[in-house]
C-alpha positions as CSV (number, residue, x, y, z in Angstrom):
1,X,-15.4,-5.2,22.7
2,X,-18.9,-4.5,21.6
3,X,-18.1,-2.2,18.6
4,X,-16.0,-5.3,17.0
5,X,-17.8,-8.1,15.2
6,X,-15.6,-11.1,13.4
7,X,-17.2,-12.0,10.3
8,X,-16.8,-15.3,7.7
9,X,-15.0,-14.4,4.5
10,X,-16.7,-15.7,1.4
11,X,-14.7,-15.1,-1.6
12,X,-16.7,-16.2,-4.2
13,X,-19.9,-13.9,-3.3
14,X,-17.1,-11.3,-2.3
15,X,-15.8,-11.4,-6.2
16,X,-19.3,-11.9,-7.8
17,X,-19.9,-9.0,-10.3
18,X,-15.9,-8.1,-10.4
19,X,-13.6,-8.4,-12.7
20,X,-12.1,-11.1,-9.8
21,X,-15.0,-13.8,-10.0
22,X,-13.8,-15.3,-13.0
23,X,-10.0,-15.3,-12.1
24,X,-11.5,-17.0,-8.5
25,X,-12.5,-19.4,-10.5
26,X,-9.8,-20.6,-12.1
27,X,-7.5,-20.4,-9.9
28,X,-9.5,-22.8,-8.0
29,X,-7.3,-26.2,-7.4
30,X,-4.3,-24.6,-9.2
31,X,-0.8,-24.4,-6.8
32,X,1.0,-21.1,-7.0
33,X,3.7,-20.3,-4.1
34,X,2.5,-17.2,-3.1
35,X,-1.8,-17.9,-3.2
36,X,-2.7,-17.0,0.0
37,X,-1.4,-13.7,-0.2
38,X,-2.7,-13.1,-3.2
39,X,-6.1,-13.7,-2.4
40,X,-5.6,-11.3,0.4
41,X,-4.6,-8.3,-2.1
42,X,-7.8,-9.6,-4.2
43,X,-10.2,-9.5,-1.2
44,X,-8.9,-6.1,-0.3
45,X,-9.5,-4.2,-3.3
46,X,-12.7,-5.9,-4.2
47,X,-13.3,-4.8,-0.4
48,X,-12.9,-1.6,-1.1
49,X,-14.5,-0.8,-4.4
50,X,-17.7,-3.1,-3.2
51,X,-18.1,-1.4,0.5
52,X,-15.4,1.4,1.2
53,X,-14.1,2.7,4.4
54,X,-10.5,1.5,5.4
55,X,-8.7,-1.7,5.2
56,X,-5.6,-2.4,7.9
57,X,-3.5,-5.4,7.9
58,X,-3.5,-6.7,11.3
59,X,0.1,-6.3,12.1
60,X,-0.8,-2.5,12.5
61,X,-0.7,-0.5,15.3
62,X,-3.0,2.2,15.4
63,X,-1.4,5.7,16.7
64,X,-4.2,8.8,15.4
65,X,-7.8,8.7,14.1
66,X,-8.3,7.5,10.4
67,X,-11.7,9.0,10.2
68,X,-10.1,11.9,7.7
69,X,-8.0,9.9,5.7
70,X,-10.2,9.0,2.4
71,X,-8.9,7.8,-1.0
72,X,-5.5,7.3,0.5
73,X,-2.5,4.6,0.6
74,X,0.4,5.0,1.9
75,X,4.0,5.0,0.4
76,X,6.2,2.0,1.1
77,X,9.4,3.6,-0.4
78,X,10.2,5.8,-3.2
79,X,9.8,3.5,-5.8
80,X,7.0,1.4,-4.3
81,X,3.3,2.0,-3.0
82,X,1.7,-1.1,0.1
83,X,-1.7,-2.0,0.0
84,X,-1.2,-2.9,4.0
85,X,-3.8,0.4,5.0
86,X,-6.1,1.6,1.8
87,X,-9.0,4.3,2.7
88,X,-11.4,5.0,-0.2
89,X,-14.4,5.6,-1.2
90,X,-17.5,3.0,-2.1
91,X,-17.2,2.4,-5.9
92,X,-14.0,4.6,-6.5
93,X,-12.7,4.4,-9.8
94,X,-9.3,3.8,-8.8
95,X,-10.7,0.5,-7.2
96,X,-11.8,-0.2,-10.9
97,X,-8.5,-0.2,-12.3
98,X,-6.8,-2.0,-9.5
99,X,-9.5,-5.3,-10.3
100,X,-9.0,-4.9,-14.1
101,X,-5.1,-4.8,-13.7
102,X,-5.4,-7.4,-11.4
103,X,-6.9,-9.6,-14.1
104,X,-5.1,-8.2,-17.2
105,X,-1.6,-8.0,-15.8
106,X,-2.0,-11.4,-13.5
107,X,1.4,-13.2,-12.6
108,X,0.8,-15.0,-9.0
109,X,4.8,-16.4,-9.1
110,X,6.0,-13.2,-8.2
111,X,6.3,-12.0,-4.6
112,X,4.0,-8.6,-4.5
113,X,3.0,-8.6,-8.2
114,X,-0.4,-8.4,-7.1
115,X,-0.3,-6.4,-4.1
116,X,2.3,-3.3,-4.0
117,X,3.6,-3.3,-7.3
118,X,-0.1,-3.2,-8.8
119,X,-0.8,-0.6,-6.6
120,X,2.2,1.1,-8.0
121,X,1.0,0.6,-11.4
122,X,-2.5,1.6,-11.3
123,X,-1.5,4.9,-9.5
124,X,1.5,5.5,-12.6
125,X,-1.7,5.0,-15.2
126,X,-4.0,7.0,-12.9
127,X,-1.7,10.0,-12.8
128,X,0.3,9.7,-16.3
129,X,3.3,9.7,-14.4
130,X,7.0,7.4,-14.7
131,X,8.1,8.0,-11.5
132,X,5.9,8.0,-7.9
133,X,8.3,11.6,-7.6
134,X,6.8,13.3,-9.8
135,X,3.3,13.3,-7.9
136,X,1.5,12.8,-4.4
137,X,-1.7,13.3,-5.3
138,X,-3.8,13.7,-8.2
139,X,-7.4,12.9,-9.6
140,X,-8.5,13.3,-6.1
141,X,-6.2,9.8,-4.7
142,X,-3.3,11.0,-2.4
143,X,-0.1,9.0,-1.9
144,X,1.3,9.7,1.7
145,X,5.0,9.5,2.7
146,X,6.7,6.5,4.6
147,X,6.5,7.8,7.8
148,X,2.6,7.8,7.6
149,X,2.5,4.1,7.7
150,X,5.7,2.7,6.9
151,X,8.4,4.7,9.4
152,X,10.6,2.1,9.5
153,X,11.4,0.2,6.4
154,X,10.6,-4.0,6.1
155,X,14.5,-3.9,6.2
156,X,14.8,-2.6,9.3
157,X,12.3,-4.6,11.7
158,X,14.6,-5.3,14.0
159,X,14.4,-1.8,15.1
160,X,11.2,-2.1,16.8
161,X,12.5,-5.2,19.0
162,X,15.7,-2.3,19.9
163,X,15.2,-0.3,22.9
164,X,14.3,3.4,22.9
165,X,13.5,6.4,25.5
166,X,9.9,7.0,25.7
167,X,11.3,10.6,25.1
168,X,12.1,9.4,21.4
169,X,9.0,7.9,20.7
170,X,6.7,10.4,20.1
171,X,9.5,12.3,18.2
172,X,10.3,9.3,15.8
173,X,6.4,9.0,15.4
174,X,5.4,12.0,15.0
175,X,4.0,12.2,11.6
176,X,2.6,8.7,11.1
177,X,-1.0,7.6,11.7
178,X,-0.5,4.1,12.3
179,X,2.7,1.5,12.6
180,X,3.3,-1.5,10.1
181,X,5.6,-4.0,11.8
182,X,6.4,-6.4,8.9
183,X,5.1,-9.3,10.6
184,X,6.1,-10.9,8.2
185,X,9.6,-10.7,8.8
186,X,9.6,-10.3,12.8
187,X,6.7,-13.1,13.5
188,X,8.4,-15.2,16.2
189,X,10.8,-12.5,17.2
190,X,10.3,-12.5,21.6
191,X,10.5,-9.7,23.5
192,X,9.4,-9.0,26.6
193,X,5.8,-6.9,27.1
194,X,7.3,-4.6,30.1
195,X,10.6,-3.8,28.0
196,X,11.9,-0.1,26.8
197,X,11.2,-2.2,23.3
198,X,9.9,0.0,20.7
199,X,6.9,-2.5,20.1
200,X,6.6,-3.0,23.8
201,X,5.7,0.9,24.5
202,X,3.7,0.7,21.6
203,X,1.9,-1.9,22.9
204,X,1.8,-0.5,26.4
205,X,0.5,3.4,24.9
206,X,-1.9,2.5,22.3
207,X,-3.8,-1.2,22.6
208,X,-3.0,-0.9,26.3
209,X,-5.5,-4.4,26.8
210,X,-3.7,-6.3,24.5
211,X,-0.3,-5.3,26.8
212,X,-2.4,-6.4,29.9
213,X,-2.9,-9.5,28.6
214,X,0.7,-9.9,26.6
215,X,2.2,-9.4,29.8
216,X,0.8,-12.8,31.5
217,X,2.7,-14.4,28.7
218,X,5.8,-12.1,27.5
């Protein structure tokens, strides 16, 4: 694909004037259990408030155009916002607080501390609110529902190994914008690529050359 380029990922000149470079540093050499993901939620939000545009885990599948979507994350659940897609602009404020709390509020021994429950934080401060029911959107950053990015919950990933009728699919997806699939949870989980498997006709519809190829092997 010649729109695609794969580029090297150096943190410490991807921290450098953030509130991160200095946490980078110390946490150099130091074991925590959940590191590696926590460097990820550092990279993205220093990502985000260095460059902008829109940041996707990879175990997304892409359904609709995300040119629109700006200063957006999506909801994980009704208590919880997820990092895994973030659209915002260069140097938003928002970004700010997410490096500071990041910083001020660090605990890397539990699961998500960084990542989805600062998220949740920040966007409580940002909009003086207790609860992520009592507001959306506000200050100019919108929250969108589950079924934008989330439609089925982590508990449920099994669901997209289950067959469906292609009749269902566009009706069980019709208000999301792109498909998480908790790799996490479902990473070594077979199916086969020519199946009525929900991730098969996913697959199959929308990254139909990564189904080609799945096919010589699933």
């Amino acid at each position: 694909f010649p729109n695609v380029q794969m580029l090297p990922l150096d943190l410490r000149e991807l921290f450098r004037d953030t509130p991160l470079a200095d946490w980078y540093t110390a946490v150099q050499g130091r074991w925590e259990p959940y590191l590696l993901p926590v460097l990820s939620d550092a990279s993205r939000i220093a990502l985000m408030w260095k460059f902008g545009g829109i940041y996707l885990d990879t175990d997304f599948i892409v359904l609709k155009n995300l040119r629109n979507l700006t200063n957006v994350l999506g909801t994980q659940s009704r208590y919880v916002l997820n990092g895994a897609f973030l659209a915002f602009q260069r140097r938003h404020e928002f970004m700010a607080l997410c490096m500071r709390d990041f910083v001020d509020h660090y605990n890397g021994w539990i699961w998500g501390h960084q990542g989805p429950q600062l998220l949740t934080r920040v966007f409580k401060k940002w909009c003086s609110i207790r609860s992520l029911a009592e507001s959306r959107a506000c200050r100019g950053v919108t929250t969108l529902p589950p079924e934008a990015f989330y439609p089925i919950p982590w508990q449920d990933w099994k669901k997209y190994f289950e067959d469906i009728s292609p009749e269902e699919l566009p009706r069980l997806l019709n208000a999301t914008y792109a498909v998480h699939v908790w790799n996490k949870k479902s990473q070594g989980t077979r199916f086969e690529a020519t199946s009525r498997a929900l991730l098969a006709q996913l697959h199959a519809r929308y990254c139909p050359t990564t189904h080609e190829a799945m096919k010589m092997y699933l």
